[in-house]
C-alpha positions in Angstrom: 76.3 -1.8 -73.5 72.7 -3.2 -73.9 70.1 -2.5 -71.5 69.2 -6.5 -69.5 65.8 -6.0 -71.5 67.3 -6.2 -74.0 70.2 -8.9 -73.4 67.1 -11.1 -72.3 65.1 -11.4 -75.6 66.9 -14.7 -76.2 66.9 -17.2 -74.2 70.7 -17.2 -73.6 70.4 -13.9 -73.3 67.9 -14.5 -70.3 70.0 -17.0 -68.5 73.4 -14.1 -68.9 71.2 -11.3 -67.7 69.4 -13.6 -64.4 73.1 -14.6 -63.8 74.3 -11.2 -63.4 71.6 -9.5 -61.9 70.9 -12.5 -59.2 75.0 -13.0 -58.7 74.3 -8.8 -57.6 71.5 -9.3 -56.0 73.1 -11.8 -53.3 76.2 -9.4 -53.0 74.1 -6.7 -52.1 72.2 -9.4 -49.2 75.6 -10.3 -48.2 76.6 -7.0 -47.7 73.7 -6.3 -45.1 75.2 -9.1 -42.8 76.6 -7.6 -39.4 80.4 -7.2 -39.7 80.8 -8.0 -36.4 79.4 -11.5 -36.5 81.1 -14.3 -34.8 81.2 -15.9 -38.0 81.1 -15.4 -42.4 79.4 -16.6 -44.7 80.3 -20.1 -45.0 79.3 -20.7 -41.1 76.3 -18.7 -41.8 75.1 -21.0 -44.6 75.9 -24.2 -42.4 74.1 -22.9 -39.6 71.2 -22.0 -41.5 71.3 -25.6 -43.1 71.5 -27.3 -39.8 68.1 -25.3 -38.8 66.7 -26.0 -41.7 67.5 -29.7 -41.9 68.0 -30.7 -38.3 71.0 -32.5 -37.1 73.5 -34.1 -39.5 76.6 -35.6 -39.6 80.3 -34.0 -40.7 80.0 -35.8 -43.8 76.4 -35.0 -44.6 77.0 -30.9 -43.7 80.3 -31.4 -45.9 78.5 -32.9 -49.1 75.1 -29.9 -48.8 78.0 -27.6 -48.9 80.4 -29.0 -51.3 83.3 -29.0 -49.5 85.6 -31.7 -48.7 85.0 -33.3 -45.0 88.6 -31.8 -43.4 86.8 -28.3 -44.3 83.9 -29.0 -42.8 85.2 -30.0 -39.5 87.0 -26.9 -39.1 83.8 -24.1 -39.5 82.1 -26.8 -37.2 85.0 -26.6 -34.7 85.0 -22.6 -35.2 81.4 -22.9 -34.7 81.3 -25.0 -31.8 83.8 -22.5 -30.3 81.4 -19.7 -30.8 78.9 -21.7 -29.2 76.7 -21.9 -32.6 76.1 -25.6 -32.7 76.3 -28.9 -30.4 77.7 -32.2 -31.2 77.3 -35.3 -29.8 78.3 -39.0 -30.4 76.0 -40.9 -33.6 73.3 -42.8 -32.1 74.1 -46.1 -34.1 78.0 -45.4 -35.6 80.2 -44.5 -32.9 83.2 -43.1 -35.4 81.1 -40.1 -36.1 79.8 -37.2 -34.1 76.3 -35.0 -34.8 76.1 -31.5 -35.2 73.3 -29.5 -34.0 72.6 -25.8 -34.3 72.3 -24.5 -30.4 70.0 -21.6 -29.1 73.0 -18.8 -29.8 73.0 -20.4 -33.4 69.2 -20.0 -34.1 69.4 -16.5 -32.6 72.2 -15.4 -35.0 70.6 -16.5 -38.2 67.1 -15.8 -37.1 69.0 -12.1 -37.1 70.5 -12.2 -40.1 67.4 -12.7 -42.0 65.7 -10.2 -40.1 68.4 -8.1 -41.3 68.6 -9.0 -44.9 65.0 -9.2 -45.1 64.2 -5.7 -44.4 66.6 -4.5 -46.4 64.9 -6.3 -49.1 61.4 -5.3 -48.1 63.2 -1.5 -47.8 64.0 -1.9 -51.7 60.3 -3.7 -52.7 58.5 -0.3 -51.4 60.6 1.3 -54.7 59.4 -0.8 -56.9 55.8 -0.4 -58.4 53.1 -3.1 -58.0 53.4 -4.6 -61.0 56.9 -4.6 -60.6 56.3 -6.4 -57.2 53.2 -8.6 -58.6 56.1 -9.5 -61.2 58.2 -10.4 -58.5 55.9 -12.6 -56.6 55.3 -14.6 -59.6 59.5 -14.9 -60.3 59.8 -15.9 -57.0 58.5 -19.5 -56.9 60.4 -20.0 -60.3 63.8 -18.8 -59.2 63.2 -20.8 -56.1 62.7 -23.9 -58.6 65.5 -22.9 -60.9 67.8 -23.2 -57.7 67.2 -26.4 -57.1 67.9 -27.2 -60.3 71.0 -29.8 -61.2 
């Protein structure tokens, strides 16, 4: 089998090799997570959206994660159990509630990157520093390429 230096000569070749190596990259982060978190992945990423974003709706959390709205209520109800996150009634549209990440929910993500992060930063001191400089330049790129539609 070729070596991904070689794989990514082409520019198909790039996008199969980035694919693979990224796709093993975020295993390896997800692996770090504690085990004995209240919650997976899925209310992780939700969580993390609702810090990032600020309060939204059902429907707005259900559409930044692709899932249908039914889904969505349940990790929010599962959430809300675990005490991760707050809802209260819409300001303007009283059919729908708003969901906001609480203090135990800031705490538990604020942990998980500290986690996943130095595990990362435990693998950068491996590298070289070119390989690092090369990574700080790839960074802002992959971060672009993810936002790609």
């Amino acid at each position: 089998m070729p070596d991904v230096e070689t794989v990514a000569r082409t520019d198909s070749g790039l996008a199969s090799a980035l694919r693979v190596s990224v796709a093993r990259l975020n295993r390896r982060l997800r692996n770090t997570r504690d085990t004995d978190a209240p919650v997976g992945i899925g209310g992780l990423s939700v969580l993390a959206l609702l810090r990032r974003e600020g309060e939204l709706t059902i429907g707005e959390l259900a559409r930044a994660e692709r899932v249908k709205p039914p889904s969505m209520t349940r990790t929010v109800a599962c959430l809300e159990a675990e005490n991760l996150v707050t809802r209260r009634p819409h300001p303007t549209d009283g059919r729908q509630v708003v969901i906001a990440i609480s203090g135990a929910g800031d705490a538990l993500i604020l942990a998980d990157r500290r986690r996943r992060d130095a595990w990362l930063a435990r693998c950068l001191r491996d590298l070289t520093p070119d390989e690092r400089s090369v990574l700080r330049q790839a960074a802002p790129i992959l971060e672009r390429l993810s936002h790609s539609s």
